[in-house]
DRENKEZA-406929 format. One line per 4 residues: number of its first residue (from 1); for each residue x, y, z of C-alpha. Coordinates in steps of 0.25 Angstrom, whole numbers, plus 5000, padded with zeros to 4 digits. Layout:
<rs>
NUM> X/Y/Z; ... .
</rs>
This chain:
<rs>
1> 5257/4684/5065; 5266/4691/5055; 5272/4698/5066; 5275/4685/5074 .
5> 5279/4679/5062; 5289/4689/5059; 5295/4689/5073; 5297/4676/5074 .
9> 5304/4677/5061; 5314/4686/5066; 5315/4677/5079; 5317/4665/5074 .
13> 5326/4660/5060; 5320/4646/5061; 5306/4651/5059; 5301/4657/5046 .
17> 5285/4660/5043; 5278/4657/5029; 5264/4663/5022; 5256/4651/5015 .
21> 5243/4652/5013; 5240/4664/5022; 5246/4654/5034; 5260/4658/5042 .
25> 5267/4643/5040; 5277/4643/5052; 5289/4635/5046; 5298/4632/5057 .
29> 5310/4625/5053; 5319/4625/5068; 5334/4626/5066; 5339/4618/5076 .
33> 5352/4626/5079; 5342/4639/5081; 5333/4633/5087; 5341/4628/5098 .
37> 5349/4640/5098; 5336/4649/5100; 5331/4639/5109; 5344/4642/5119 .
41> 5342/4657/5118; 5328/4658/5118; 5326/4650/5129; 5313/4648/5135 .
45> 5306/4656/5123; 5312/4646/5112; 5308/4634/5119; 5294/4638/5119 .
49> 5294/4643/5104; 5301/4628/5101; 5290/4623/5110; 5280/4628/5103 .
53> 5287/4625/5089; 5286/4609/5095; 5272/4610/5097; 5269/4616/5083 .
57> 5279/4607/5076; 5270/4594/5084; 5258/4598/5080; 5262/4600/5065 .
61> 5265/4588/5065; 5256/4581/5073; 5245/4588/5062; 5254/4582/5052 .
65> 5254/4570/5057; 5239/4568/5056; 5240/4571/5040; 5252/4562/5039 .
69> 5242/4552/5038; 5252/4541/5044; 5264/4545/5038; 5258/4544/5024 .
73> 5259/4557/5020; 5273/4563/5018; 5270/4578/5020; 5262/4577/5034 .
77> 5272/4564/5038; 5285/4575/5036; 5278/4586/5043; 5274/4578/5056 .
81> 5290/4573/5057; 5295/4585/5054; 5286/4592/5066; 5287/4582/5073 .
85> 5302/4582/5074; 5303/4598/5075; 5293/4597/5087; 5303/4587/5092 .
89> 5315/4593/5091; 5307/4606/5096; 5302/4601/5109; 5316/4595/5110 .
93> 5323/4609/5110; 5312/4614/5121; 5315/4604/5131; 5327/4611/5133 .
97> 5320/4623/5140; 5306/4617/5143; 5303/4605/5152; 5299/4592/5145 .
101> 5286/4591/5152; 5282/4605/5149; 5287/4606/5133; 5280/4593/5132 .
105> 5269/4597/5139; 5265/4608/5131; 5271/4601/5117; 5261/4591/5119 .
109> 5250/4597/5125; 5250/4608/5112; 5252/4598/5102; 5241/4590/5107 .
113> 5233/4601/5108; 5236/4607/5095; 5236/4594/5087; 5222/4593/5092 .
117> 5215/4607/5088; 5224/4605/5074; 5217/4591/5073; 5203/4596/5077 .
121> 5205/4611/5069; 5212/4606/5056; 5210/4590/5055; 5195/4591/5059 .
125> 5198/4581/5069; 5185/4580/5081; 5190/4583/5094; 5178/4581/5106 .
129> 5178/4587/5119; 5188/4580/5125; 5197/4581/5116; 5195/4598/5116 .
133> 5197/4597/5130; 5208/4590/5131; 5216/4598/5121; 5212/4610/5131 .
137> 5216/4604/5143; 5232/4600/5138; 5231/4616/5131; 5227/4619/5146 .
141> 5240/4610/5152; 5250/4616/5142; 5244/4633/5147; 5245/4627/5162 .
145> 5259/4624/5158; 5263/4635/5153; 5256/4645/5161; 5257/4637/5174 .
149> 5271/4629/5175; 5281/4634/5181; 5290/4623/5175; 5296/4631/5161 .
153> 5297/4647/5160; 5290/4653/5147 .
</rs>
């Protein structure tokens, strides 16, 4: 991990890596001038990364959102708008090199799944059957998507 953690930081200026607790906290905060600067000559690789930076910014604050407990709590409320509106702008910079169907396909479908382990992992939240099935099955749609499609180069 250190050694990612270090390569990344030599990679990239708008991401720095904190100790707290015996935890690596990734705190991202995107520059928008380098990010759509990187996103331009990185190419393919950055909108992945950004992908990916959209899908963990949703499901921070989607976790948030749950301990918000409707907007009542102002710690949780910021850090569910906050996430929400870097997954937005995020996903928004990746439309510019990934089809819409297929970023929004695998945005979704890892959100979804991921929300739903964190709920079942962390929150203590029942899932049945069904419900673990059907997190396989969209985990299956976003691999057949990726492996299989021919529609975006990775």
């Amino acid at each position: 991990m250190a050694i990612f953690n270090s390569l990344l930081l030599t990679k990239c200026d708008y991401l720095s890596i904190e100790k707290n607790d015996g935890f690596d906290l990734v705190i991202i905060a995107l520059n928008y001038l380098d990010a759509v600067k990187l996103l331009k000559a990185g190419g393919d690789v950055m909108a992945w990364f950004l992908l990916g930076f959209a899908i963990t910014m949703e499901v921070i604050a989607t976790t948030a959102l749950k301990l918000t407990e409707g907007f009542t709590k102002l710690i949780p409320t910021a850090v569910s708008l906050i996430g929400y509106g870097l997954s937005f702008f995020a996903l928004s910079r990746v439309l510019g090199q990934v089809p819409l169907a297929i970023a929004y396909a695998i945005w979704s479908g890892a959100g979804i799944s991921l929300v739903g382990i964190i709920g079942w992992v962390w929150l203590g939240q029942k899932l049945d059957t069904g419900a673990f099935i059907g997190i396989g099955l969209i985990i299956a749609g976003v691999v057949v998507i990726n492996v299989f499609s021919n529609t975006v180069s990775h």
